[in-house]
C-alpha positions as a Markdown table, in Angstrom:
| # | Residue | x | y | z |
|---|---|---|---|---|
| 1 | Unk | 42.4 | -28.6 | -18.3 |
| 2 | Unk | 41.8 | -30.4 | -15.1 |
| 3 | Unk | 45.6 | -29.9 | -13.5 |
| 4 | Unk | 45.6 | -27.0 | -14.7 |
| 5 | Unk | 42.5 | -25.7 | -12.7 |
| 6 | Unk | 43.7 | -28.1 | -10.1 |
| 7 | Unk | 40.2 | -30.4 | -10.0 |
| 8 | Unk | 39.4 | -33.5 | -9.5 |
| 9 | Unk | 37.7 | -35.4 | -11.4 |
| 10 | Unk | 35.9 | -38.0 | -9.7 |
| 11 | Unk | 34.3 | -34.3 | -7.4 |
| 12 | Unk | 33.8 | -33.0 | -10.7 |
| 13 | Unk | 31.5 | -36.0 | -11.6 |
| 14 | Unk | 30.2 | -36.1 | -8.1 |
| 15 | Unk | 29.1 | -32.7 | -8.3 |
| 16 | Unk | 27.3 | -33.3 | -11.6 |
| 17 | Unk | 25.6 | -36.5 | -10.5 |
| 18 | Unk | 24.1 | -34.5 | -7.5 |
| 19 | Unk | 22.8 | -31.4 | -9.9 |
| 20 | Unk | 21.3 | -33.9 | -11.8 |
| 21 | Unk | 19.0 | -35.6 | -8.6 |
| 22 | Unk | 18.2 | -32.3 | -7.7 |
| 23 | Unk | 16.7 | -31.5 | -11.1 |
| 24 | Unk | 15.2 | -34.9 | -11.3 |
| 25 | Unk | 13.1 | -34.1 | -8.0 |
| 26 | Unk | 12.4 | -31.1 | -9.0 |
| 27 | Unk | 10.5 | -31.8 | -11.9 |
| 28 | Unk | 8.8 | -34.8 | -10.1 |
| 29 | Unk | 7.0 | -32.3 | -7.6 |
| 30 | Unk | 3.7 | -31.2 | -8.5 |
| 31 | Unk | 3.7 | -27.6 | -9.3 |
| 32 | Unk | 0.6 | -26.7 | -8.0 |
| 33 | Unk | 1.4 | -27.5 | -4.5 |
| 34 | Unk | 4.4 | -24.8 | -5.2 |
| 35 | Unk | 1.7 | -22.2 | -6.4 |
| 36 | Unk | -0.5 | -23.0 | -3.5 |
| 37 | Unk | 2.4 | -22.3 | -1.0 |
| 38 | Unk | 3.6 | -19.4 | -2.9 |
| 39 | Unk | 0.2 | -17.8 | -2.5 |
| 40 | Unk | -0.6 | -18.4 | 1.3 |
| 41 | Unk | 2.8 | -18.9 | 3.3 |
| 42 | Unk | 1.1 | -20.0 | 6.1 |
| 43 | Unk | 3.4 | -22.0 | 7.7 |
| 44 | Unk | 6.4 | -19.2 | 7.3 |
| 45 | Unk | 4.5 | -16.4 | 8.4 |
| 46 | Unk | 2.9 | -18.8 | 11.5 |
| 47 | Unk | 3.0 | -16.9 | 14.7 |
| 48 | Unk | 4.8 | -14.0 | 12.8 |
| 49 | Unk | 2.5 | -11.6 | 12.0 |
| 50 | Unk | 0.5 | -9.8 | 15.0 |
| 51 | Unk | -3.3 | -10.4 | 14.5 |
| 52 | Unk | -6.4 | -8.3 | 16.5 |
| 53 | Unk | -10.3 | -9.1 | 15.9 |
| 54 | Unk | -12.1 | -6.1 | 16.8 |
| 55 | Unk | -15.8 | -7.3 | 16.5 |
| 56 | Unk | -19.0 | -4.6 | 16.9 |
| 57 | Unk | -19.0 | -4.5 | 20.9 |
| 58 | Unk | -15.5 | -4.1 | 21.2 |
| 59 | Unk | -15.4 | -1.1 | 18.5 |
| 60 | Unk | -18.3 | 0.4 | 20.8 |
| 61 | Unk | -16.4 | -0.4 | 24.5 |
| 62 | Unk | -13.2 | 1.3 | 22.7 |
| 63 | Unk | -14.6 | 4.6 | 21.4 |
| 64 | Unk | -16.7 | 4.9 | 25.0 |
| 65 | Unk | -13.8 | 4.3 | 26.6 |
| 66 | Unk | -11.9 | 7.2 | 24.3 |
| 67 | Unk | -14.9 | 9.3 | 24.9 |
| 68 | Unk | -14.7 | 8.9 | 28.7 |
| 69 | Unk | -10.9 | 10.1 | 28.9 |
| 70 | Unk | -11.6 | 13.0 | 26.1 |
| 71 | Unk | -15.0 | 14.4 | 26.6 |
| 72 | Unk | -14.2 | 16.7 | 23.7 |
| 73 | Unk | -13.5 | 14.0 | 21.6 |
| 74 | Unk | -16.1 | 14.5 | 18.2 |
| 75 | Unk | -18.5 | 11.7 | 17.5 |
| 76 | Unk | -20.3 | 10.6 | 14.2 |
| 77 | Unk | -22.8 | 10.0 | 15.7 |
| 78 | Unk | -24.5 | 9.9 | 19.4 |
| 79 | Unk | -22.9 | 7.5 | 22.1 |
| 80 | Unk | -26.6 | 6.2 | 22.4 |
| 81 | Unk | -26.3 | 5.0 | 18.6 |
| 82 | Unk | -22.9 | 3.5 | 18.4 |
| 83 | Unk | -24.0 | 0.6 | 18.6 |
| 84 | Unk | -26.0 | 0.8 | 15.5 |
| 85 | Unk | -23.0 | 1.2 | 13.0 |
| 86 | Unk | -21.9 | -1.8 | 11.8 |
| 87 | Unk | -18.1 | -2.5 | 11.2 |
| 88 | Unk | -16.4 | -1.2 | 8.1 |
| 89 | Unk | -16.3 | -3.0 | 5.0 |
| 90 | Unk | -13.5 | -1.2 | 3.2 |
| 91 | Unk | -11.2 | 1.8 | 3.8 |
| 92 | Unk | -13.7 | 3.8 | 2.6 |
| 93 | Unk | -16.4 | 3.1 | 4.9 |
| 94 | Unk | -13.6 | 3.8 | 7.4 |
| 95 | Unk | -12.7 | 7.2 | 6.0 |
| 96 | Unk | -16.4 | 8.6 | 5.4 |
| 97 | Unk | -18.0 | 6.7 | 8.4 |
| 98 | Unk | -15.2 | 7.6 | 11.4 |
| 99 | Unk | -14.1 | 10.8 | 12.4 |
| 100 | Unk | -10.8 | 11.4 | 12.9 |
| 101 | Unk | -10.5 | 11.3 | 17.0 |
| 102 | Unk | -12.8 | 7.7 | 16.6 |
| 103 | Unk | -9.8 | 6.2 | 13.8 |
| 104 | Unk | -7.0 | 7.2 | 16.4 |
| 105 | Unk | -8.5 | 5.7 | 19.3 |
| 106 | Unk | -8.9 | 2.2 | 16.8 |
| 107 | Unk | -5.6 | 2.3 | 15.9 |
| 108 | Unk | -4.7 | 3.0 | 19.5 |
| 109 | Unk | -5.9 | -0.1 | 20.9 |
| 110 | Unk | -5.1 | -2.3 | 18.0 |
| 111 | Unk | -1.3 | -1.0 | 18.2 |
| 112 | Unk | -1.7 | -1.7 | 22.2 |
| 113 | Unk | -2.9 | -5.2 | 22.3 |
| 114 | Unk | -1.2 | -6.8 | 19.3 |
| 115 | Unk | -0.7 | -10.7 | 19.4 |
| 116 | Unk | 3.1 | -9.9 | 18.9 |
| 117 | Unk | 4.0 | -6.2 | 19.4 |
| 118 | Unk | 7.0 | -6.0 | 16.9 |
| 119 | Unk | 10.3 | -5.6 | 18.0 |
| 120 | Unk | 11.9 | -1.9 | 17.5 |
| 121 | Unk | 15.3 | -0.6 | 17.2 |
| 122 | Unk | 15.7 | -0.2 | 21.0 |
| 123 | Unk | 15.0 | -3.8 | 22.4 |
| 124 | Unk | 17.1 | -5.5 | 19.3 |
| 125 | Unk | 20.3 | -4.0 | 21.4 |
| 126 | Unk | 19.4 | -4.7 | 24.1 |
| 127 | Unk | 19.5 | -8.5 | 23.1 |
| 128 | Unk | 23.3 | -9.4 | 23.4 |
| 129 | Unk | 25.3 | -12.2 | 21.0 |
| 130 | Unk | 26.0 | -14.8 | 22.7 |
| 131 | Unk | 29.7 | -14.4 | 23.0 |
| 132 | Unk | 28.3 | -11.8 | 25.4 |
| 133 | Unk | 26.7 | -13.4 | 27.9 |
| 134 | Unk | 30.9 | -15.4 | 29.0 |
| 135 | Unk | 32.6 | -12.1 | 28.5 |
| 136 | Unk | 31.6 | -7.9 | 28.7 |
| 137 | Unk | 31.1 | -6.1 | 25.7 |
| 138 | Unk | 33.8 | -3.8 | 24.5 |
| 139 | Unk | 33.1 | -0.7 | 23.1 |
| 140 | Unk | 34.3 | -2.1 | 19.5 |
| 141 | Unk | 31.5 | -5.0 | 19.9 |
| 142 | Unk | 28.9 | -1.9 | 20.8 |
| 143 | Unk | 30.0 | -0.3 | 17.8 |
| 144 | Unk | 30.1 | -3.1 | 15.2 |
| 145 | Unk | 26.4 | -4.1 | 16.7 |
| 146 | Unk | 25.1 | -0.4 | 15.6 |
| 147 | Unk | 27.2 | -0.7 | 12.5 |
| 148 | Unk | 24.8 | -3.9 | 11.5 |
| 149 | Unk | 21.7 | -2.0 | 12.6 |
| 150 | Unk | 22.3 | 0.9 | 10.4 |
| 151 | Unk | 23.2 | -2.0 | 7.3 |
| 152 | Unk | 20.1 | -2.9 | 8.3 |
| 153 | Unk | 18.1 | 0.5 | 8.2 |
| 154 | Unk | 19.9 | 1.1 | 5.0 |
| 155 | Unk | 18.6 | -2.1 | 3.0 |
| 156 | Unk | 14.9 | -1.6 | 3.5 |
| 157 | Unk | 14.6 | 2.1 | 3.7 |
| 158 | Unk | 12.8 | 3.1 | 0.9 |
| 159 | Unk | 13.8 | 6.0 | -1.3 |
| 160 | Unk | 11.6 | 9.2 | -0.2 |
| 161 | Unk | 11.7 | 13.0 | -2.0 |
| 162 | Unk | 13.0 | 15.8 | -0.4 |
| 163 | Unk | 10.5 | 17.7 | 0.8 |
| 164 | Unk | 9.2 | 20.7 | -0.9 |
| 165 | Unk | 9.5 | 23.9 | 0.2 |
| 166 | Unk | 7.0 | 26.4 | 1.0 |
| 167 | Unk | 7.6 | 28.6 | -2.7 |
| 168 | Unk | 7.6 | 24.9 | -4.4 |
| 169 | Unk | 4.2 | 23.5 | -2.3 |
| 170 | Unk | 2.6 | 26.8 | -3.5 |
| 171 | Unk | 3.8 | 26.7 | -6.9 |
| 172 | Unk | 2.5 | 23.2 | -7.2 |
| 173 | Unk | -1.1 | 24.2 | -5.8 |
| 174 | Unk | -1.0 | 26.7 | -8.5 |
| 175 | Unk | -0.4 | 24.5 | -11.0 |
| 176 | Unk | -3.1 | 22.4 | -10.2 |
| 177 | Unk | -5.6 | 24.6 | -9.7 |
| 178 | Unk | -4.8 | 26.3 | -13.3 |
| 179 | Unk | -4.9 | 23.3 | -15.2 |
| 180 | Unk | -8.0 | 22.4 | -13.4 |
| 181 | Unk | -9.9 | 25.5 | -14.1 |
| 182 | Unk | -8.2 | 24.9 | -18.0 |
| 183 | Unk | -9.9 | 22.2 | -18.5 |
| 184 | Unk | -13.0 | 23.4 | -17.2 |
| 185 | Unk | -12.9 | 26.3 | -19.4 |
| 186 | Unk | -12.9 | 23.8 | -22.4 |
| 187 | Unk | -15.0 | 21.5 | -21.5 |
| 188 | Unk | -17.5 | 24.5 | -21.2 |
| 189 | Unk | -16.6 | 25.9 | -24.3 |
| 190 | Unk | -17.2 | 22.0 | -25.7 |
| 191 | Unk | -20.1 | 22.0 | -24.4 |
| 192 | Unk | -21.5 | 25.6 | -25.9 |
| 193 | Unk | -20.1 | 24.9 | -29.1 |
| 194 | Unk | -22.0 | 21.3 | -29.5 |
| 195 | Unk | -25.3 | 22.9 | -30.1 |
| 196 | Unk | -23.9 | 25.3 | -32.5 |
| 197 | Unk | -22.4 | 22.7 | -34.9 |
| 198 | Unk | -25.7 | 21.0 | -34.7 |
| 199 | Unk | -28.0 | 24.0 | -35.3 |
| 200 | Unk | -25.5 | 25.0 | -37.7 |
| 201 | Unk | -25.6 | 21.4 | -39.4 |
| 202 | Unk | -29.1 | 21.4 | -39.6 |
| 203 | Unk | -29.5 | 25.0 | -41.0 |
| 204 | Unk | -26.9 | 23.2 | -44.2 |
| 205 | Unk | -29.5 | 20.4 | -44.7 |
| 206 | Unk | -32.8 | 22.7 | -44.4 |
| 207 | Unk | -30.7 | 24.5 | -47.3 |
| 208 | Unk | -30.4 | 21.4 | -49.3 |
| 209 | Unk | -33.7 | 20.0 | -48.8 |
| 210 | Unk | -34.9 | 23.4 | -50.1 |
| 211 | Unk | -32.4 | 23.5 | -53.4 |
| 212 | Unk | -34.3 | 19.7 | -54.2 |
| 213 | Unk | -37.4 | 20.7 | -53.8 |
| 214 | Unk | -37.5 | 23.8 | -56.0 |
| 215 | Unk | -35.3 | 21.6 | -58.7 |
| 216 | Unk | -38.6 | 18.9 | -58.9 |
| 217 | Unk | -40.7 | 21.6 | -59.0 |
| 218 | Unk | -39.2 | 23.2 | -61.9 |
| 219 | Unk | -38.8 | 19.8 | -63.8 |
């Protein structure tokens, strides 16, 4: 079988003998320091992933600041006060407790003053391979560089639906709003006809109690 699949077999063996260290190691490792990485990645994602701290004076200094260069710019409450909200504690405090002109200055300045602003479409060609930098690029090394970008595009876009139409997006609201006003119709029609299956329940054992009491009267 060997000359025939043209092996050797002292490779063959080798090849085996090195499976069987790895496997060996492998189950020698303590799994919960596997876990442990698995869970935090710190030392991959290290100096990766752009990091802001915006603590109660600074959110104050940035909505002024927004408020300076829009004096139309709606507040939740008065500039005198802003000081007196205290930083959000989930997205909901951030959706209930910020208007929307407040939210977009945030994200303004976080987007501004990142750690590490990430890298865009734009500045990834501008970076040359390194063939490039002994010899010009050719049109065919342009071309093969946005060929990899849209390969690129294409692995981690995610699948989106079309977008409806205007006929669809109001057929939809329709929709909603008739099985919403459905199921209010019956839960008020539950509710009316709760009290009449008890009254009418109670009426059947008034009857009852009435039937036994005239039957020991009689006996």
């Amino acid at each position: 079988i060997l000359k025939e699949l043209n092996w050797d077999r002292e490779t063959l063996m080798k090849n085996y003998a090195k499976k069987q260290e790895c496997e060996k190691k492998l189950k020698k490792n303590d799994p919960e320091e596997h876990v442990q990485y698995s869970e935090d990645y710190q030392e991959f994602y290290k100096g990766r992933i752009p990091s802001l701290i915006i603590d109660k004076d600074l959110q104050v200094k940035i909505i002024e600041d927004a408020k300076k260069a829009n004096p139309g710019m709606s507040l939740m409450f008065p500039v005198e006060d802003l000081g007196a909200r205290n930083l959000p504690k989930s997205p909901d405090d951030v959706l209930f407790n910020y208007t929307r002109e407040e939210k977009l200055a945030l994200y303004e300045y976080a987007a501004g003053n990142m750690k590490i602003k990430p890298e865009d479409e734009k500045s990834y060609m501008l970076k040359m391979p390194e063939e490039s930098s002994s010899k010009s690029m050719t049109f065919a090394d342009v071309v093969d560089i946005e060929r990899q970008l849209k390969r690129r595009r294409m692995k981690h876009r995610t699948t989106k639906e079309p977008p409806l139409s205007y006929n669809e997006t109001i057929r939809k609201l329709i929709n909603t709003q008739t099985e919403a006003w459905e199921s209010y119709l019956k839960q008020s029609q539950e509710a009316i006809s709760e009290p009449k299956q008890k009254h009418h329940h109670k009426r059947k054992h008034e009857k009852k109690e009435k039937k036994h009491k005239r039957k020991r009267s009689r006996s």
